[in-house]
C-alpha positions in Angstrom: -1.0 11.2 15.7 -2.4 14.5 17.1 0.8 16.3 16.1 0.3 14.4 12.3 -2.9 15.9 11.5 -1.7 19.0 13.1 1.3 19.4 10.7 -0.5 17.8 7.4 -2.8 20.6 7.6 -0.8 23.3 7.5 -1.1 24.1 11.7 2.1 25.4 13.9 3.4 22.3 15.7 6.6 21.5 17.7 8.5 19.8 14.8 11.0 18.0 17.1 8.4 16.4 19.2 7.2 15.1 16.1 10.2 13.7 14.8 10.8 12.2 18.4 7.2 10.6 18.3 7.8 9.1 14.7 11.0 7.7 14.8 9.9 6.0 18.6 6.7 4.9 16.6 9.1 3.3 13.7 11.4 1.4 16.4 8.4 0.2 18.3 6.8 -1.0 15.2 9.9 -2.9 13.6 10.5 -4.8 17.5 6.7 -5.6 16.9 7.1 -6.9 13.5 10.6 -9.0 14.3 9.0 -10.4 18.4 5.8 -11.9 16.1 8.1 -13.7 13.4 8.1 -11.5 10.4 11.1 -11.5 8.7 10.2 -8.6 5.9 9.1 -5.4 7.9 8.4 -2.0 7.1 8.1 1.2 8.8 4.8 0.9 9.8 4.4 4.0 7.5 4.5 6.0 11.0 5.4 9.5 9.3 2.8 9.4 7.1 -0.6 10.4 7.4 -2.1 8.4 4.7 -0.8 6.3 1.9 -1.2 8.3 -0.7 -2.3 12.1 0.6 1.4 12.1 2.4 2.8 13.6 -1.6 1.3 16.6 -0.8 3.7 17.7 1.2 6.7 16.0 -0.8 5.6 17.8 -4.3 5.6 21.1 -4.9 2.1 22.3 -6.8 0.1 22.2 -4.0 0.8 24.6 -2.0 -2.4 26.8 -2.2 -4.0 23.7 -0.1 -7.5 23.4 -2.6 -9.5 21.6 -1.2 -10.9 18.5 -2.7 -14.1 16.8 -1.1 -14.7 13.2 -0.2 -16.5 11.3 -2.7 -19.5 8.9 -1.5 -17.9 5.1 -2.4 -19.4 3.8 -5.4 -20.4 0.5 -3.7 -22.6 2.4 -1.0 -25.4 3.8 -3.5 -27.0 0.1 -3.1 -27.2 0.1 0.5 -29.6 3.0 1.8 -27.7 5.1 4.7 -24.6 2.8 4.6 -22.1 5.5 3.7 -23.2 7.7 6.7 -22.7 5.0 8.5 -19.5 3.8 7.9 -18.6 7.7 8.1 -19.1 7.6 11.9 -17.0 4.6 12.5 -14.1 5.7 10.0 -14.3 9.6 11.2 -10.2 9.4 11.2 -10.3 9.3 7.2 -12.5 12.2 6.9 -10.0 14.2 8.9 -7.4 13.4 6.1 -7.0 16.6 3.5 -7.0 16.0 -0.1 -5.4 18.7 -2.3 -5.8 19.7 -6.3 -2.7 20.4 -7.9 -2.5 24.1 -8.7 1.4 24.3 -10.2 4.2 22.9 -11.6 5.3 19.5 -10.1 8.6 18.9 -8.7 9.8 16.4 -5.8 10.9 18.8 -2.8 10.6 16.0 -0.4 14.1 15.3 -0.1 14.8 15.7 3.9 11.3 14.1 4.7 12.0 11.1 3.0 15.4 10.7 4.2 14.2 11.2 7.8 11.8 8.1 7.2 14.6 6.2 5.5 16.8 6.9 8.4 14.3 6.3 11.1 13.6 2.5 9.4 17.3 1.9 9.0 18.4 2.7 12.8 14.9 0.5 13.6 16.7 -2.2 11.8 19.8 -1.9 13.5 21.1 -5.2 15.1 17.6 -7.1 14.2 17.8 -10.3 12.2 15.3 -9.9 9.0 15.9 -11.2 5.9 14.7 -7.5 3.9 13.0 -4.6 5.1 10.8 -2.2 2.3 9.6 1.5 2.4 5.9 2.0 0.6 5.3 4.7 -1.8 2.6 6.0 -3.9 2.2 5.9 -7.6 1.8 8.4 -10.1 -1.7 6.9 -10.8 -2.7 6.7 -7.3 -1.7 10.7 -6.3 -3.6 11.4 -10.0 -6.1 9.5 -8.9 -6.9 11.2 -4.9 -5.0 14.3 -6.0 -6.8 15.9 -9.0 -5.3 17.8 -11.6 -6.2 21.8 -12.1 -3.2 22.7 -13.7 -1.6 20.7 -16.7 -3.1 21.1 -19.7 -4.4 17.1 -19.9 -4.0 14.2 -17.8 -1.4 12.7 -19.5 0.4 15.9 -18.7 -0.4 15.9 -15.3 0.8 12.2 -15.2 4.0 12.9 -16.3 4.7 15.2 -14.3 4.2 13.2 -11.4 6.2 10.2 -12.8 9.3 12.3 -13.3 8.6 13.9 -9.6 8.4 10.8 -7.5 11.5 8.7 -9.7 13.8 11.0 -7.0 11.5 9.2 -4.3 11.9 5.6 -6.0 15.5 5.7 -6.6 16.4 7.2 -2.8 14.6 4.2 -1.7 16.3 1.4 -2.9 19.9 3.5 -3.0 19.4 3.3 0.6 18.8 -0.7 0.3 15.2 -0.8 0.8 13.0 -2.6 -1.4 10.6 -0.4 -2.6 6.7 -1.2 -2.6 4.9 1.1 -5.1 0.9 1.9 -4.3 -1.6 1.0 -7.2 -4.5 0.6 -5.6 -6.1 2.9 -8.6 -5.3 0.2 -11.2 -8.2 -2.1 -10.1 -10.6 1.3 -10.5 -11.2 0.3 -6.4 -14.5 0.1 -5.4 -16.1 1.3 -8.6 -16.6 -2.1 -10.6 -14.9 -0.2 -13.9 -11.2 -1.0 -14.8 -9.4 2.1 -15.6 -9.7 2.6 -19.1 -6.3 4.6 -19.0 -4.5 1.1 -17.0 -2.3 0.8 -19.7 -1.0 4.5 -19.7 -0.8 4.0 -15.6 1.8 1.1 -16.0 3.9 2.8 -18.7 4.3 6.0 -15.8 5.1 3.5 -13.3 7.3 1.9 -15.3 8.9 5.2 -16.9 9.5 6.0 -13.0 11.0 3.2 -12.1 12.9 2.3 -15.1 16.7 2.5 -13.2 15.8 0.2 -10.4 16.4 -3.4 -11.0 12.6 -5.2 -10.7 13.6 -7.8 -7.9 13.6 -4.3 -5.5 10.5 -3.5 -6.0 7.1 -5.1 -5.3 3.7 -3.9 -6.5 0.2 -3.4 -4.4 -3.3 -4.0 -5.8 -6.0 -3.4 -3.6 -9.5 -2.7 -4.1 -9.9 -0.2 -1.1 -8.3 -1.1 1.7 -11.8 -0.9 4.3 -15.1 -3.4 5.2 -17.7 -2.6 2.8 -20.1 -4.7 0.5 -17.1 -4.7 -2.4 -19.9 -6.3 -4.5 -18.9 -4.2 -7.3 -15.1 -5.0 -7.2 -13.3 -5.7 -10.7 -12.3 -9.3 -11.0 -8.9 -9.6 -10.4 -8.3 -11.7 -13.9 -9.6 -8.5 -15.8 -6.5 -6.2 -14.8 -3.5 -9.2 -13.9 -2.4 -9.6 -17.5 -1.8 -6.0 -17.7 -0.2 -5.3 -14.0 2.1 -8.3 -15.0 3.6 -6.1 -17.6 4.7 -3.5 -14.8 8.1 -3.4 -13.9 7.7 -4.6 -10.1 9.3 -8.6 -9.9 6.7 -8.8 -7.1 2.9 -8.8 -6.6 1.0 -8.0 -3.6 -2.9 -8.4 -3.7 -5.8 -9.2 -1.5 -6.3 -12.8 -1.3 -7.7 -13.7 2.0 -11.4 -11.9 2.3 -14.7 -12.7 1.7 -14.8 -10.8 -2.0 -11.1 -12.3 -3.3 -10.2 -15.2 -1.3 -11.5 -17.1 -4.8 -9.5 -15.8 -7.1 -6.3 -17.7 -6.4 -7.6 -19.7 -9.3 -6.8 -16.8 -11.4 -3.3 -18.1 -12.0 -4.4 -21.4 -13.4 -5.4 -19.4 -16.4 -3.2 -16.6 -16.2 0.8 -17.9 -15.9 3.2 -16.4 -14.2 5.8 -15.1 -16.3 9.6 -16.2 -15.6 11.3 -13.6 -12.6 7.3 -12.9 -11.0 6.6 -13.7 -7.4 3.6 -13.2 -5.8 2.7 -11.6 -2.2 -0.8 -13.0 -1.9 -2.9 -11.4 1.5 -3.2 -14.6 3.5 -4.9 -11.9 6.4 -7.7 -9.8 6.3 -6.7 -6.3 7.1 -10.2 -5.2 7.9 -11.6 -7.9 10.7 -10.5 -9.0 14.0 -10.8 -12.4 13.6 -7.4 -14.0 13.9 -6.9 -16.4 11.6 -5.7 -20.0 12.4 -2.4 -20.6 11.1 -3.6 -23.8 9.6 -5.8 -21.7 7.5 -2.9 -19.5 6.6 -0.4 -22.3 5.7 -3.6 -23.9 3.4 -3.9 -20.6 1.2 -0.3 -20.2 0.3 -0.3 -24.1 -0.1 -2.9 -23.3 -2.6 -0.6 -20.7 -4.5 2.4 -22.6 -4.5 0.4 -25.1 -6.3 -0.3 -23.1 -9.3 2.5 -20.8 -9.3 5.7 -22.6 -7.8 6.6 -22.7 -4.2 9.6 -20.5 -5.2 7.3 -17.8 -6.2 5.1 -17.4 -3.1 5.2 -14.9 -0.4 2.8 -14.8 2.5 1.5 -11.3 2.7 -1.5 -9.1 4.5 -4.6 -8.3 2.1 -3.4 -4.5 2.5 -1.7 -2.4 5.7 -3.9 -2.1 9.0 -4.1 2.0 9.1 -4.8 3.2 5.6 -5.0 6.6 7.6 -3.7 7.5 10.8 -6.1 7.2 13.7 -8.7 5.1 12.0 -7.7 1.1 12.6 -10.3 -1.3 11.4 -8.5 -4.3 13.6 -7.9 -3.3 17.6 -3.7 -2.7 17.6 -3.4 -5.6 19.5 -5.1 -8.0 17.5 -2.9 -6.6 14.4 0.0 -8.4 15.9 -1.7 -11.5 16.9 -2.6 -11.8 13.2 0.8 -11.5 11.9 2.0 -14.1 14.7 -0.5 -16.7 13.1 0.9 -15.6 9.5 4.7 -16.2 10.6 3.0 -19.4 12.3 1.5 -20.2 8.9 4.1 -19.6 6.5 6.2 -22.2 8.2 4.0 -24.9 8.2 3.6 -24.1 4.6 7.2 -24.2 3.6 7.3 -27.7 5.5 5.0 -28.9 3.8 6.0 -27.6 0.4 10.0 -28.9 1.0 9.4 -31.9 3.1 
């Protein structure tokens, strides 16, 4: 993790070590995944140093490393002293460096990316899974974290980026990963607004992706992946009619803490259109509670109900590391949690097909 930071910000570190750490990190997460029952894994996003902040490295136009400061979270300003707080116990995100973009962008991440695809494919190696998927960030979402000082508008600037990262998409699923595309931005996060620009967000998304069949890809919403009063979160109904016009067959969303558990009755209002799936989060990413399996087979029992058994996958509200070095759920307890939702989606498909 040391040598992560190290590299992200620019610092003189022993480059093979780090490949050795990150591709032992990758096998030991996949053996995780597959011992506890999952049968779709990922990388565990173990080269990365963030979700989204990893682009900077992958696209050129940031080179000159500006600088762009944390802003306070919109849902703090009601609770006195809470951000300062929450600052002390997440001190791993304030670590991570955001950068403007200064210049032309163009994908130059071409042997990074290949080394994560190739790390996830030798983890796979002899393992029985059904799929495996590599995450990657939006246009949006890099607009959004990554601000523009460069192009002469945001459209521009948005572009830019979707032309950049299609090279990323479509290396991705050549390999024979599904691909799972970032958009935490289109639920505006924590702010309580829905991006006015939503619509412009999904036609970059889908500009990017427009080669790659829609049943490789799935989609995340999230509303900021951390524990926090979310009081001013943008109902879910207010932005699904619009993400379901994205290109992505699948949908991955939070569905299993306090602020969204509801909201599964969304889709009694709001159909699924023929060729949608859903990946609803049957686990909360942000508390060590381990949830009972009983309570995990009841809330995709709960989804198949509205949307078609067919269409359900179980899923985790978001990852467990947003950044690197700042867990919200004790490493441990992440697995335990994923045991009880392997545990849980089988008592829900025997229910559903018995």
């Amino acid at each position: 993790m040391e040598l992560l930071y190290a590299d992200t910000t620019g610092e003189a570190v022993d480059q093979a070590q780090l490949a050795r750490d990150v591709r032992q990190a990758v096998q030991d997460s996949v053996a995780k995944q597959v011992e506890v029952g999952i049968d779709i894994v990922d990388d565990g996003e173990m080269g990365k140093v963030s979700y989204s902040t990893y682009v900077s490295a992958r696209l050129s136009g940031y080179e000159t490393h500006h600088h762009v400061p944390r802003r306070p979270r919109a849902d703090a300003a009601d609770f006195p002293g809470y951000d300062e707080w929450n600052l002390r116990t997440q001190a791993g995100a304030e670590r991570i460096r955001r950068f403007a973009c200064m210049g032309p962008v163009k994908y130059v991440g071409h042997a990074a990316l290949q080394r994560d695809i190739d790390n996830l494919k030798e983890a796979l190696a002899g393992r029985n899974v059904a799929e495996a998927f590599m995450t990657a960030a939006s246009p949006s979402v890099i607009m959004s974290f990554q601000p523009n000082q460069h192009y002469a508008s945001q459209e521009e600037y948005l572009a830019a980026l979707a032309d950049a990262m299609r090279e990323e998409y479509e290396a991705i699923c050549a390999a024979g990963l599904l691909l799972q595309l970032d958009c935490p931005d289109f639920t505006g996060l924590a702010t309580g607004k829905r991006p006015a620009d939503l619509g412009l967000r999904i036609e970059a998304l889908n500009h990017a992706t427009a080669n790659i069949p829609p049943d490789r890809m799935r989609l995340h919403l999230c509303w900021g992946n951390y524990e926090g009063p979310h009081h001013l979160d943008t109902p879910l109904s207010e932005v699904l009619p619009d993400v379901l016009t994205a290109r992505p067959a699948a949908i991955s969303f939070e569905g299993a803490n306090p602020r969204h558990e509801h909201e599964w009755k969304v889709f009694e209002q709001i159909k699924l259109p023929e060729g949608k799936a859903i990946i609803p989060g049957v686990l909360d990413t942000t508390t060590n509670y381990v949830e009972h399996p009983e309570v995990v087979a009841q809330r995709l029992v709960r989804y198949a109900g509205v949307v078609g058994r067919e269409n359900v996958i179980a899923g985790t509200d978001c990852g467990f590391g947003t950044f690197a070095g700042t867990p919200m759920v004790f490493p441990g307890i992440v697995y335990a949690k994923l045991k009880s939702m392997a545990e849980g989606a089988r008592i829900a498909s025997q229910e559903l097909w018995s």
